[in-house]
Structures are given as C-alpha cells and as structure tokens.
Biopython code that builds the backbone (N, CA, C, O; Angstrom):
import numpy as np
from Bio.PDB.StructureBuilder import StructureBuilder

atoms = [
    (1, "UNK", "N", (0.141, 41.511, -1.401)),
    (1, "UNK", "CA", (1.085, 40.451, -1.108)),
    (1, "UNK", "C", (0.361, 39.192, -0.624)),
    (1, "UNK", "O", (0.637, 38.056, -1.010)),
    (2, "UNK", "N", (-0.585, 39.503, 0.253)),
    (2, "UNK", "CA", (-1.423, 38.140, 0.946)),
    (2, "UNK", "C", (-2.101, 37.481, -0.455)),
    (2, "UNK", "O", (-1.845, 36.317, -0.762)),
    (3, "UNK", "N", (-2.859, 38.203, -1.159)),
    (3, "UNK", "CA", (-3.041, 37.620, -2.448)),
    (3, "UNK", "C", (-1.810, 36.630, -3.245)),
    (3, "UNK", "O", (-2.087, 35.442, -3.078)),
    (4, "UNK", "N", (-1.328, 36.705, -3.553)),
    (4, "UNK", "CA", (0.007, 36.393, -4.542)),
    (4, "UNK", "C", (0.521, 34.983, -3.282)),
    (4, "UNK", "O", (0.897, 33.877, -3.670)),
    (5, "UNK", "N", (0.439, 35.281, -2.163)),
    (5, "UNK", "CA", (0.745, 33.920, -0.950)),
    (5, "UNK", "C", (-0.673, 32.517, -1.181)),
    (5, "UNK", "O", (-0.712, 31.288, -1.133)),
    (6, "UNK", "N", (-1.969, 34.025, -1.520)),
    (6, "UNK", "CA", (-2.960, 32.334, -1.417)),
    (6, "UNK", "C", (-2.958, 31.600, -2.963)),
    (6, "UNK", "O", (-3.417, 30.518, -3.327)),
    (7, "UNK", "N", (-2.151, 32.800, -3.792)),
    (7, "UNK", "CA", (-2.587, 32.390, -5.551)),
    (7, "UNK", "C", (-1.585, 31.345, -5.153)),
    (7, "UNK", "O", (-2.163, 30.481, -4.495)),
    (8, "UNK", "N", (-0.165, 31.063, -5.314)),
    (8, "UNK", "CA", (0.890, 30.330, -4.277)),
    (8, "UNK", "C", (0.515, 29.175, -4.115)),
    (8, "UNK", "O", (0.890, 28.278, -4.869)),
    (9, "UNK", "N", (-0.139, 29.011, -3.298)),
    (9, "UNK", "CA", (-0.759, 27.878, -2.181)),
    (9, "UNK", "C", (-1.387, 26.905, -3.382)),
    (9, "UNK", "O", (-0.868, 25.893, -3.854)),
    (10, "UNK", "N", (-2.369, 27.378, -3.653)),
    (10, "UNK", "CA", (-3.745, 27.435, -4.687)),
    (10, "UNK", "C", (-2.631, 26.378, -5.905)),
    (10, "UNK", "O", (-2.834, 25.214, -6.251)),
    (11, "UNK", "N", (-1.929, 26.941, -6.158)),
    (11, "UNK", "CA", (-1.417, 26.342, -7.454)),
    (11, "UNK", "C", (-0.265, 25.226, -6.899)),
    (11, "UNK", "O", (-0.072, 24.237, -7.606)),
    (12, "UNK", "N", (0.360, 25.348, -5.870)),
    (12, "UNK", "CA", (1.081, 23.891, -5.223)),
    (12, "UNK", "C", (0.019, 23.164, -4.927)),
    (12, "UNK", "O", (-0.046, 22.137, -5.604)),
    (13, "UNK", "N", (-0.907, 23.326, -4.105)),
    (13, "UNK", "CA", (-1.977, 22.407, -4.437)),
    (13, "UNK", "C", (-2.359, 22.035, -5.567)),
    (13, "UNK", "O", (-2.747, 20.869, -5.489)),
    (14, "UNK", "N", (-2.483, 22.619, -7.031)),
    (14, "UNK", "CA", (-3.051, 21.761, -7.343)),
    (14, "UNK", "C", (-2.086, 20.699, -8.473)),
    (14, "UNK", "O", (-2.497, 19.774, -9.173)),
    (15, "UNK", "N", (-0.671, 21.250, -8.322)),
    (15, "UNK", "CA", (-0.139, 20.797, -8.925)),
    (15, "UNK", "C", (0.358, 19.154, -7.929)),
    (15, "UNK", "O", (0.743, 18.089, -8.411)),
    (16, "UNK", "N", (0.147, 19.528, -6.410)),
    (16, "UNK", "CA", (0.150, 18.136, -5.678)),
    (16, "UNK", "C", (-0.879, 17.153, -5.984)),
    (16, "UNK", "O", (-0.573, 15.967, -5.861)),
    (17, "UNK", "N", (-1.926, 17.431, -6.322)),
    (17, "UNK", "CA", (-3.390, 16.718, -6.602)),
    (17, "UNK", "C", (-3.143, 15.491, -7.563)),
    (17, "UNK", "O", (-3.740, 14.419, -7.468)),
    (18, "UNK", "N", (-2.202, 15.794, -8.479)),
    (18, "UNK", "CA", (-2.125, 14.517, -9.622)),
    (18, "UNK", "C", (-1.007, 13.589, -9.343)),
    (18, "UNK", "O", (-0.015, 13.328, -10.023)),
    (19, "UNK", "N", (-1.382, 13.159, -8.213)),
    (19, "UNK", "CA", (-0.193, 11.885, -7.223)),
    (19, "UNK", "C", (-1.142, 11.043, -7.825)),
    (19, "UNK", "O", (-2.224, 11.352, -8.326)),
    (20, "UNK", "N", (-0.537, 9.788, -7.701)),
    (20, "UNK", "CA", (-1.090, 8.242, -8.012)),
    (20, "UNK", "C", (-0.453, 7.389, -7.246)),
    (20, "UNK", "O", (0.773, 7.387, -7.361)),
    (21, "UNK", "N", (-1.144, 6.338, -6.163)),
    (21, "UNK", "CA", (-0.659, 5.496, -5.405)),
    (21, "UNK", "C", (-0.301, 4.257, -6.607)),
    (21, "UNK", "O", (-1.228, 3.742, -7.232)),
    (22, "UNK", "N", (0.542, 4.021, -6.746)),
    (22, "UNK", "CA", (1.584, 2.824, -7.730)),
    (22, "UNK", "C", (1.978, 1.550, -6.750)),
    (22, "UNK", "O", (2.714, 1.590, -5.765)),
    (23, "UNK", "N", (1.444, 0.675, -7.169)),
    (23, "UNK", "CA", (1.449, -0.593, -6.760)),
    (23, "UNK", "C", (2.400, -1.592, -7.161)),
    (23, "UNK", "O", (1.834, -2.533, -7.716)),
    (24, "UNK", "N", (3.638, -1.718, -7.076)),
    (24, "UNK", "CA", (4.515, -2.872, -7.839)),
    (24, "UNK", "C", (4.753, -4.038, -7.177)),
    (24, "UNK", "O", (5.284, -4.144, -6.072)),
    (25, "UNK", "N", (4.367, -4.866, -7.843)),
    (25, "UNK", "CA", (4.168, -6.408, -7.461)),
    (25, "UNK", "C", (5.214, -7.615, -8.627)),
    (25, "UNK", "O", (5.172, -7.796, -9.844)),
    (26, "UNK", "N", (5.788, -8.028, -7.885)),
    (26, "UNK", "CA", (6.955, -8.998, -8.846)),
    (26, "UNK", "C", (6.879, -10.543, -8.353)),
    (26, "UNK", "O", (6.461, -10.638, -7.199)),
    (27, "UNK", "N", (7.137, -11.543, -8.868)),
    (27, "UNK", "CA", (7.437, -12.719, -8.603)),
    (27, "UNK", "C", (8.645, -12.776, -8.465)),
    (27, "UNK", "O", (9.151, -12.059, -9.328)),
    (28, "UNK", "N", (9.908, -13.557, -7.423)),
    (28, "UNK", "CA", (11.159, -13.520, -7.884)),
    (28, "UNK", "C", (11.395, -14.640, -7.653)),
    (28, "UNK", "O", (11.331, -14.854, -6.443)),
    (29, "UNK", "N", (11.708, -15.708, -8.376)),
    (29, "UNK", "CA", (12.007, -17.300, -8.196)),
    (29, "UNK", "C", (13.047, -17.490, -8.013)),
    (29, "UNK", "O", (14.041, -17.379, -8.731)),
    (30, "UNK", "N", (12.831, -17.962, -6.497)),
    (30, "UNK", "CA", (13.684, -18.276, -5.405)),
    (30, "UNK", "C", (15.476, -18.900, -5.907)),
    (30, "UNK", "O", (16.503, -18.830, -5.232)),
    (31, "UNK", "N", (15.322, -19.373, -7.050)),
    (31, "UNK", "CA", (16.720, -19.850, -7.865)),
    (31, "UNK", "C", (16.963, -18.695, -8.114)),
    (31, "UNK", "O", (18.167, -18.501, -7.940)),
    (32, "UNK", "N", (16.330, -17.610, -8.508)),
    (32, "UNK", "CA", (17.801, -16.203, -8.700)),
    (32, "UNK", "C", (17.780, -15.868, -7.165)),
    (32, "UNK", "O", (18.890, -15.811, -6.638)),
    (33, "UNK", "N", (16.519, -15.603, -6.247)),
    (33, "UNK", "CA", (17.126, -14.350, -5.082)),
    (33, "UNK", "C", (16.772, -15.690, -4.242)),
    (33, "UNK", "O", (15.833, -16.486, -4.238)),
    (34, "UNK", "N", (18.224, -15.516, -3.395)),
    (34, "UNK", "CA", (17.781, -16.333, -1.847)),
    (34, "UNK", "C", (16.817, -15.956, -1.137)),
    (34, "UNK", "O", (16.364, -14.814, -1.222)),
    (35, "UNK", "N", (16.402, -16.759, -0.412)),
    (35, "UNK", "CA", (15.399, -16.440, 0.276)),
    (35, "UNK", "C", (15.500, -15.464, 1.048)),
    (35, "UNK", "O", (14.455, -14.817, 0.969)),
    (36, "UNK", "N", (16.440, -14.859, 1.991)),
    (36, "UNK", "CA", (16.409, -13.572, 3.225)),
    (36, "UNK", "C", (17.220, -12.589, 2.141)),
    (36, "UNK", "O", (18.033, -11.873, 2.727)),
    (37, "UNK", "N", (17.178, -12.364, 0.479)),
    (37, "UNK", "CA", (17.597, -11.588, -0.343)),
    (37, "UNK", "C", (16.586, -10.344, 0.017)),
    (37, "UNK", "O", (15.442, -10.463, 0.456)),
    (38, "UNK", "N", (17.445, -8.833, -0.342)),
    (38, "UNK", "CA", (16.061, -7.935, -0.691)),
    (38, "UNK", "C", (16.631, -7.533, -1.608)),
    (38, "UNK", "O", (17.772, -7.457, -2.064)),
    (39, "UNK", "N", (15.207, -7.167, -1.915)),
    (39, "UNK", "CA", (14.741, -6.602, -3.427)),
    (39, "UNK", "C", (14.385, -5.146, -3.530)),
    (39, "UNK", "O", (13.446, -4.634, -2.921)),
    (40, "UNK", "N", (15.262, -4.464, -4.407)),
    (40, "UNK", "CA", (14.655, -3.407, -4.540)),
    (40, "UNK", "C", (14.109, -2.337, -6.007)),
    (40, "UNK", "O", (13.945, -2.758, -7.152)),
    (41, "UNK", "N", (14.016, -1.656, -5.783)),
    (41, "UNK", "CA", (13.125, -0.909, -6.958)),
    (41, "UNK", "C", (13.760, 0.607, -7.374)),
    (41, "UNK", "O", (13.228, 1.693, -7.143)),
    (42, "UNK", "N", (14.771, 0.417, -7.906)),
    (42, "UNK", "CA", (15.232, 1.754, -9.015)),
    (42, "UNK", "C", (14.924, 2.301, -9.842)),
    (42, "UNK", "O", (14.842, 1.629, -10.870)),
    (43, "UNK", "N", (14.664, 3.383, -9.932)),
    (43, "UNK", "CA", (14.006, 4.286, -11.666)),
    (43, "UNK", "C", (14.431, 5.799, -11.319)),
    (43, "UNK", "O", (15.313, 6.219, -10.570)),
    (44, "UNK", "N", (13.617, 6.384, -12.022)),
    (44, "UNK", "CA", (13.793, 8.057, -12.450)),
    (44, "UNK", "C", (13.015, 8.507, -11.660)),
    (44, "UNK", "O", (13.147, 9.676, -11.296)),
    (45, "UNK", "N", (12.343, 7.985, -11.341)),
    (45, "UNK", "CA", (11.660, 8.690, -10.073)),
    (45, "UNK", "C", (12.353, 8.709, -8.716)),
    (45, "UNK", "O", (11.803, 9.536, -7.988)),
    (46, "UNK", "N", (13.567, 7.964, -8.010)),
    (46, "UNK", "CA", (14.778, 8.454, -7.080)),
    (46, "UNK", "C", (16.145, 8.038, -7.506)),
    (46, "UNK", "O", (16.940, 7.338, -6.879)),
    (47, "UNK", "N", (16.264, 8.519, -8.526)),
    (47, "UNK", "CA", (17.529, 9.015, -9.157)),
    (47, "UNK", "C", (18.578, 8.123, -9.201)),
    (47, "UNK", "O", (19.794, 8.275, -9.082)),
    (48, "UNK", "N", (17.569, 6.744, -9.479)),
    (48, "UNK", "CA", (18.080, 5.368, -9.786)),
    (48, "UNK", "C", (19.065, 4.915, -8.668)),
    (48, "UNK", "O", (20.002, 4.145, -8.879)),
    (49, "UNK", "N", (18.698, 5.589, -7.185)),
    (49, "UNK", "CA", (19.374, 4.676, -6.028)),
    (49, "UNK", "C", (18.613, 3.324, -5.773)),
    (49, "UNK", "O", (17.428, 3.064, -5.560)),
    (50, "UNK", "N", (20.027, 2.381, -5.902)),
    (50, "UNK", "CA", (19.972, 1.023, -6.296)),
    (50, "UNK", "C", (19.422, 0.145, -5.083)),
    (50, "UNK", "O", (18.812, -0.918, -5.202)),
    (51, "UNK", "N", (19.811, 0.903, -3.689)),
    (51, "UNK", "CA", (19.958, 0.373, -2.705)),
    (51, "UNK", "C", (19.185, 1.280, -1.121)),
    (51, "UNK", "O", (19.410, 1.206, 0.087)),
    (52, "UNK", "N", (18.348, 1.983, -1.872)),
    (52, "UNK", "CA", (17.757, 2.730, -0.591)),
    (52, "UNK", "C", (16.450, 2.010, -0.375)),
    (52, "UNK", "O", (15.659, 1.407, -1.101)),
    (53, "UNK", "N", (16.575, 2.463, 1.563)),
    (53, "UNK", "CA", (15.819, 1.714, 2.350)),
    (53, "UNK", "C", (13.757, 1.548, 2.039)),
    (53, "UNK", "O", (12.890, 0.708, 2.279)),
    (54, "UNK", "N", (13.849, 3.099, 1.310)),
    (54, "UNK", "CA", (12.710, 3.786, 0.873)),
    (54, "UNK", "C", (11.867, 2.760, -0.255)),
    (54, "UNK", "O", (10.642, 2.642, -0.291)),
    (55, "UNK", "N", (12.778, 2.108, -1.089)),
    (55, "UNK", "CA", (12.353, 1.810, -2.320)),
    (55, "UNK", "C", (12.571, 0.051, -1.974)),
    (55, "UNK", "O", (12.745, -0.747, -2.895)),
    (56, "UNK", "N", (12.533, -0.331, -0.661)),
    (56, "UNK", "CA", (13.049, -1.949, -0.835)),
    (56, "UNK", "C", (11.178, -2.426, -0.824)),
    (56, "UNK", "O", (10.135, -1.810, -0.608)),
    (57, "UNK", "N", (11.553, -3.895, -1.199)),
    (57, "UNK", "CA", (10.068, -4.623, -1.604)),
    (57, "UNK", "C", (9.992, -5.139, -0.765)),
    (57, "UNK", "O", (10.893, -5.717, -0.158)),
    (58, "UNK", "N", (8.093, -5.011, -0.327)),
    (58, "UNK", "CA", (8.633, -6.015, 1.484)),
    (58, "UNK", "C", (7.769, -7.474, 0.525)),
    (58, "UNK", "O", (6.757, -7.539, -0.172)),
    (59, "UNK", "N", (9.000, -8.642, 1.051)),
    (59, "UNK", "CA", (7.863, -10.017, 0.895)),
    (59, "UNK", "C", (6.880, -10.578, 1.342)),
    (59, "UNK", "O", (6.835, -10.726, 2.564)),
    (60, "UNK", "N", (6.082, -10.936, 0.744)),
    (60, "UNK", "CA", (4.775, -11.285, 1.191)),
    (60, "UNK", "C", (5.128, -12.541, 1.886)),
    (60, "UNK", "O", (5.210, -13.465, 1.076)),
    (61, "UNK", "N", (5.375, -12.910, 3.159)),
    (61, "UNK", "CA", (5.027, -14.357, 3.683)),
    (61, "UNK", "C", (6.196, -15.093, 2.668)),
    (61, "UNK", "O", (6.759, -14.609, 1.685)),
    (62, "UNK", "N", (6.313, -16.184, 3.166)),
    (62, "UNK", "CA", (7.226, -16.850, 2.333)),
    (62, "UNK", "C", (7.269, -17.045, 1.284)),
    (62, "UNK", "O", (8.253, -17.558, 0.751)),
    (63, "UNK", "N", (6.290, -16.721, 0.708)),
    (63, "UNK", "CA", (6.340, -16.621, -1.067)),
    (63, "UNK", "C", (7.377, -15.882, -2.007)),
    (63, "UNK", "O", (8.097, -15.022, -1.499)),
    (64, "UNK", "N", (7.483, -16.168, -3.320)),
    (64, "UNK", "CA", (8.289, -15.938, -3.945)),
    (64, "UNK", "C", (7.738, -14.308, -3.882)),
    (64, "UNK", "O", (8.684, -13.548, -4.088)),
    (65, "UNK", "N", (6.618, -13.687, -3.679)),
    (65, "UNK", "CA", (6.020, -12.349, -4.286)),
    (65, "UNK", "C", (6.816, -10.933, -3.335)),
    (65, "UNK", "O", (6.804, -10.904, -2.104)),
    (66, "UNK", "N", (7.282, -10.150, -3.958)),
    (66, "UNK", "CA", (7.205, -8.825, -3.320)),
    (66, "UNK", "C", (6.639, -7.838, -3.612)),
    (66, "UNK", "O", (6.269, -7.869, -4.785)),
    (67, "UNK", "N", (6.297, -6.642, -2.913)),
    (67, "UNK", "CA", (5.626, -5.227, -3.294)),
    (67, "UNK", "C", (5.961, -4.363, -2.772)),
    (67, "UNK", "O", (6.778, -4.467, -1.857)),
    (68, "UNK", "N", (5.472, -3.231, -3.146)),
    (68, "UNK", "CA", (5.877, -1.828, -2.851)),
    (68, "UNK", "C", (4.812, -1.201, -3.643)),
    (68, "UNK", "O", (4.437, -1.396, -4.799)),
    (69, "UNK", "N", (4.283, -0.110, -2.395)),
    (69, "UNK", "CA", (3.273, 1.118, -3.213)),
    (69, "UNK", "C", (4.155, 2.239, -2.830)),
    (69, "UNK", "O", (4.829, 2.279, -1.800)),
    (70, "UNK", "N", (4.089, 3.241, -3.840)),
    (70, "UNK", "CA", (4.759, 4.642, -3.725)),
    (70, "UNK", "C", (3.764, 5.184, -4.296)),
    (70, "UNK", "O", (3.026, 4.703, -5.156)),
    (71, "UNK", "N", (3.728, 6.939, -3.463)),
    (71, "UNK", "CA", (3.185, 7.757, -4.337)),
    (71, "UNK", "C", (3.541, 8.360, -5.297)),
    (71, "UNK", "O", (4.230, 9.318, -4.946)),
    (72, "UNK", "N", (3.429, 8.296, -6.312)),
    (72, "UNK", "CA", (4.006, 9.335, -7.285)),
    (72, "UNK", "C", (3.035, 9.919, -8.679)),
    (72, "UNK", "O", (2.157, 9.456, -9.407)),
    (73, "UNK", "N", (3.872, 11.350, -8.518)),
    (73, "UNK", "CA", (3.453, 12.617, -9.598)),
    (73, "UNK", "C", (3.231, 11.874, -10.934)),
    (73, "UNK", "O", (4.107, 11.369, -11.636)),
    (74, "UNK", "N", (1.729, 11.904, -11.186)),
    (74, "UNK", "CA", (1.583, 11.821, -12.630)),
    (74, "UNK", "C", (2.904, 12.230, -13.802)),
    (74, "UNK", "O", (3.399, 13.327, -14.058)),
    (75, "UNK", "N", (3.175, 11.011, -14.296)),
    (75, "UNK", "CA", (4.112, 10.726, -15.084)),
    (75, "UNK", "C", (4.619, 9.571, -15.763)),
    (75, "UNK", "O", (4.184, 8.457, -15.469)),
    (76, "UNK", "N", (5.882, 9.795, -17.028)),
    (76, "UNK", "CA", (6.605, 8.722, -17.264)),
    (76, "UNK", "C", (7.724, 8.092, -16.616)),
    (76, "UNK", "O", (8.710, 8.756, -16.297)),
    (77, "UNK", "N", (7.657, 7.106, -16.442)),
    (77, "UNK", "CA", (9.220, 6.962, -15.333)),
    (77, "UNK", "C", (9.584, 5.462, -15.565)),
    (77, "UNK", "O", (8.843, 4.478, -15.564)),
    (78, "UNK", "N", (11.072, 5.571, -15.783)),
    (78, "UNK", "CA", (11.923, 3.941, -16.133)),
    (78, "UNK", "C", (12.240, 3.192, -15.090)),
    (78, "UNK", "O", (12.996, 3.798, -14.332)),
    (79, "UNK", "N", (11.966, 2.099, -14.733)),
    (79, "UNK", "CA", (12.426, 1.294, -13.562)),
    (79, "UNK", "C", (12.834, 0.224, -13.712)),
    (79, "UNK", "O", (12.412, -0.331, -14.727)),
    (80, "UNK", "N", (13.858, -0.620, -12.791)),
    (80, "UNK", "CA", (14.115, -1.712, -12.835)),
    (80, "UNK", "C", (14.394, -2.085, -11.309)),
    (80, "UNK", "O", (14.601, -1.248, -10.430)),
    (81, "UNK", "N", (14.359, -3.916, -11.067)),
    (81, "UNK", "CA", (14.457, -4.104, -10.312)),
    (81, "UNK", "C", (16.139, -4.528, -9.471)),
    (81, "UNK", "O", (16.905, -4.684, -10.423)),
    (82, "UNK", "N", (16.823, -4.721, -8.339)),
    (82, "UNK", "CA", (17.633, -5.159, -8.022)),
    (82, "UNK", "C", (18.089, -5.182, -6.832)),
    (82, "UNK", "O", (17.717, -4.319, -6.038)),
    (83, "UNK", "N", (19.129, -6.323, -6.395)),
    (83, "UNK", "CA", (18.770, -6.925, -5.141)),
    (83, "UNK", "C", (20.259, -6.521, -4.400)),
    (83, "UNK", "O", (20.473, -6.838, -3.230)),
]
sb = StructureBuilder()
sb.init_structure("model")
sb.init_model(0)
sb.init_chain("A")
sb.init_seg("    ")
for serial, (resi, resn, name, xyz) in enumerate(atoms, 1):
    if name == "N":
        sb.init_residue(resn, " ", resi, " ")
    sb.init_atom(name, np.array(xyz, "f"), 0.0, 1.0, " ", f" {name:<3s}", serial, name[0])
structure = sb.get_structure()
C-alpha cells in the first residue's frame, strides 16, 4: 500500500511540473476604459468568470498598460478581455 501512496505522489508531481508562469500585458486606450475602470481576463482556464477578483489586471501607474501573470498547466486555452 505505502508503495502505490509514493507511485501517487510521484505522478501528481509530475504531472504539476508542466505549469508555465503566463504573462498578459494589454494596452487599453483610455477612450474605451475610464481611467479607475478594471480590467479583467476571462478564458477556459476559469470557466470564463467575467468578473473575478483572481483574474483582474493590475495597472501599471497611470498608463494606459495592464497585467496579470497566472500560473497555468501546459495547454490550449481561449481568452478574452473585459471590464
């Protein structure tokens, strides 16, 4: 049984191993989003919630730019942005 717990382990590890830190970086000109607007980041990777706190873009300084890094599981995944 202790066997079959470390084979277990062994293989969630290594199926955790193929994460990728994802970097999303956008321009948003200030004529579509007001300025104290947030922005956020929907896809298939959280089940296209439009509006969670997890997925908002923080702005860089007063610039038009926002970002967000997430980790995520090697993969394909659809996203869009919205505020």
């Amino acid at each position: 049984m202790k066997m079959t717990q470390l084979i277990f382990i062994l293989l969630a590890l290594i199926g955790f191993s193929n994460a990728y830190l994802v970097e999303f970086e956008v321009t948003v000109p200030r004529f579509y989003t007001p300025l104290f607007d947030s922005v956020y980041l929907a896809g298939s990777f959280n089940y296209w919630q439009t509006s969670s706190p997890s997925y908002k873009l923080e702005r860089q300084g007063l610039d038009d730019l926002y970002r967000i890094t997430l980790d995520l599981p090697a993969g394909n995944y659809e996203f869009k942005l919205t505020r």
